[in-house]
C-alpha positions as CSV (number, residue, x, y, z in Angstrom):
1,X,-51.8,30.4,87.0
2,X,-48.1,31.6,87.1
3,X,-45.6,29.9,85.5
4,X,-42.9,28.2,87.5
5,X,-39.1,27.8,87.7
6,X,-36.4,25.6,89.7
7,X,-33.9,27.3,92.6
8,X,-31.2,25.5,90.9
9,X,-27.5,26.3,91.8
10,X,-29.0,28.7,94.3
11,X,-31.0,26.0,96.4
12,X,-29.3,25.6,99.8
13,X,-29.1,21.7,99.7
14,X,-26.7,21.7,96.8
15,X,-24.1,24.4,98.6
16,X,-24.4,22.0,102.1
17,X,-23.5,19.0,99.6
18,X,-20.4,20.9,97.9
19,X,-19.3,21.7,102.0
20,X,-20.0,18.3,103.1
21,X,-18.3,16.8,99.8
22,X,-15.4,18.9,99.7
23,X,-14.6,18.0,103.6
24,X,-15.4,14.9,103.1
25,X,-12.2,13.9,100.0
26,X,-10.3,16.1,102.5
27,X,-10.9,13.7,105.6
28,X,-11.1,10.4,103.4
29,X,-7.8,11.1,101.8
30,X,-6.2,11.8,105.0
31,X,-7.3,9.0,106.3
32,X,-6.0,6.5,103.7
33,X,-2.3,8.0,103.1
34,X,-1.6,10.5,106.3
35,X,-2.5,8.9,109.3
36,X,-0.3,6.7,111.5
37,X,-0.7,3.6,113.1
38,X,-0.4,5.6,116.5
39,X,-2.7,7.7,115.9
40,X,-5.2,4.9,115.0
41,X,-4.5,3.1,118.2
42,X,-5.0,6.7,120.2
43,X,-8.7,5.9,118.1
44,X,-9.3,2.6,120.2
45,X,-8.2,0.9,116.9
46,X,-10.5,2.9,114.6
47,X,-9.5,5.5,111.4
48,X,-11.5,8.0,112.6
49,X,-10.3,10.3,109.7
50,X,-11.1,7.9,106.8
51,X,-15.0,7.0,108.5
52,X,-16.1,10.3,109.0
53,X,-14.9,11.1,105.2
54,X,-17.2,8.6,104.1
55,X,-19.9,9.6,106.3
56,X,-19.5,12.9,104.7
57,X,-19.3,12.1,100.9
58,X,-22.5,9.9,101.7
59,X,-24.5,12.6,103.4
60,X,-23.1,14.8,100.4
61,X,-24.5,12.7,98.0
62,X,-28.0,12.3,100.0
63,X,-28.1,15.8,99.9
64,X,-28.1,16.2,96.1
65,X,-29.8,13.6,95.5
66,X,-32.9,15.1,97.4
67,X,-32.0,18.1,96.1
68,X,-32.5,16.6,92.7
69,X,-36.1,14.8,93.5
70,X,-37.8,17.5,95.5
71,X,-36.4,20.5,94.0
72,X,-37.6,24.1,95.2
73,X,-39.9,25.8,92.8
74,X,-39.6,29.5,92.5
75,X,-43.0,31.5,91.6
76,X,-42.3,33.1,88.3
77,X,-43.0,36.8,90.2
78,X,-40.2,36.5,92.1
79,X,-37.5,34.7,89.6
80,X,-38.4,36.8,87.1
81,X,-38.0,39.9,89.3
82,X,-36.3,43.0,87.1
83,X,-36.6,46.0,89.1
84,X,-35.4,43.9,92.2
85,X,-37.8,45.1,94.3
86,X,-39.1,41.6,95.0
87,X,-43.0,42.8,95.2
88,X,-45.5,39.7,94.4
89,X,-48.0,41.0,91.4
90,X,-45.7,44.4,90.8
């Protein structure tokens, strides 16, 4: 049986999270100090800005979070590739 390592930094979930995380501060901090009571009441009364921020730090954090529990093993043929050919059994 081959040995066995983790994706790590590399696994796709973890760069959506840093995306979703990093837009989300943006939005949530605009959305406490930068937007205006008119713009709110253009939103029907809702901070649009300062929700969808959270929405995006919380699917940020479900992201890693799965990314953490199920994380994506990597057959040891292909992680420990050196001629970077990427050939199973080479």
């Amino acid at each position: 049986m081959a040995s066995q390592s983790k994706a790590g930094l590399f696994d796709l979930r973890l760069i959506i999270a840093l995306l979703f995380g990093v837009y989300g501060v943006v939005l949530t901090v605009t959305g406490f100090a930068f937007t205006t009571a008119e713009e709110i009441q253009k939103a029907a009364g809702i901070n649009i800005n300062l929700w969808a921020g959270l929405g995006m730090l919380v699917t940020s954090a479900i992201f890693v979070v799965w990314a953490r529990a199920r994380p994506v093993v990597v057959p040891s043929e292909f992680a420990d590739d050196a001629d970077g050919v990427g050939e199973p059994g080479h």
